[in-house]
C-alpha positions as CSV (number, residue, x, y, z in Angstrom):
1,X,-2.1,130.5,63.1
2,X,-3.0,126.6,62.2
3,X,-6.1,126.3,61.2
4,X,-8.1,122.4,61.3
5,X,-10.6,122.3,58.2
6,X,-13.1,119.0,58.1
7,X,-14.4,118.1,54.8
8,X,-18.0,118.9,54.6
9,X,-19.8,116.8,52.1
10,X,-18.7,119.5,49.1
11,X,-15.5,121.1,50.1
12,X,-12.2,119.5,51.4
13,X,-12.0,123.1,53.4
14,X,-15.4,123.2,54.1
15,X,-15.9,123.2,58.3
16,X,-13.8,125.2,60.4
17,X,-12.9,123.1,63.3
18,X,-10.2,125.0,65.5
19,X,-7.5,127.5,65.3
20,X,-4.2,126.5,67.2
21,X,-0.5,128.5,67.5
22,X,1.4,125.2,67.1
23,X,1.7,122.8,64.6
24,X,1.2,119.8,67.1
25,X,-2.0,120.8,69.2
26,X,-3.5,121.1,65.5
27,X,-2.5,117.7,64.4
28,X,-3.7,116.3,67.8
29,X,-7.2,118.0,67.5
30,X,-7.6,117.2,63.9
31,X,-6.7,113.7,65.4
32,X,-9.6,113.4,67.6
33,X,-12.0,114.9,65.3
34,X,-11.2,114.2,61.5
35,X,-10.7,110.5,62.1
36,X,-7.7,110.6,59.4
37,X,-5.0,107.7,58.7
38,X,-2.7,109.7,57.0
39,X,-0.7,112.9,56.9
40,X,0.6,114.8,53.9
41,X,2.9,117.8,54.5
42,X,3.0,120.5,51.6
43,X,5.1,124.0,51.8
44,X,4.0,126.5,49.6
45,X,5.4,130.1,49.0
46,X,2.7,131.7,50.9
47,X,1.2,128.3,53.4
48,X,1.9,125.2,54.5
49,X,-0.8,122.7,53.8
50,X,-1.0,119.1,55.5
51,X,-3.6,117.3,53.7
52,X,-5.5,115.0,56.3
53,X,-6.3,111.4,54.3
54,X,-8.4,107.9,55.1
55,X,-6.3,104.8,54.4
56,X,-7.5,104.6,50.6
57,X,-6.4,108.2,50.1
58,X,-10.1,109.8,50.2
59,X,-9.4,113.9,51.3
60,X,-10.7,114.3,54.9
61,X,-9.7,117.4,55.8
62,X,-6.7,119.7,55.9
63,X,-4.6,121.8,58.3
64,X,-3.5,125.4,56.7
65,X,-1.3,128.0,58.1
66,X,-0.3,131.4,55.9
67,X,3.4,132.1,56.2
68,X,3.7,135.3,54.3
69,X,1.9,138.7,54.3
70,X,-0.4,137.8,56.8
71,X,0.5,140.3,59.4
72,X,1.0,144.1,58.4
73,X,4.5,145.4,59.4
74,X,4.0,148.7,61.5
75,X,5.4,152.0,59.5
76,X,5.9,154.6,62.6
């Protein structure tokens, strides 16, 4: 699950925007409401992170999805 965070005057992860299952209609949304110039792409062990920046660099927002242990695997 992508999730599209908006900075919120204190926190770079601060307002939840919207939750998307692809990669693209997150971009697109964060698009429309973050205002962003530039995209930063980050994998991680556990999430991927793109980091949503103005022209100068200045932290917007973020888009986050976990890619490990997020989903319990079913025993029986």
């Amino acid at each position: 699950m992508w999730k599209v965070w908006k900075w919120n005057g204190r926190f770079i992860q601060g307002d939840l925007i919207s939750k998307h299952s692809s990669e693209t209609a997150a971009i697109k949304k964060a698009t429309k409401e973050v205002g962003h110039k530039r995209t930063t792409k980050e994998k991680k062990k556990n999430e991927i992170v793109i980091w949503l920046d103005d022209e100068d660099g200045t932290p917007m927002g973020v888009i986050t999805k976990q890619t490990k242990g997020t989903k319990k695997d079913s025993t029986g």
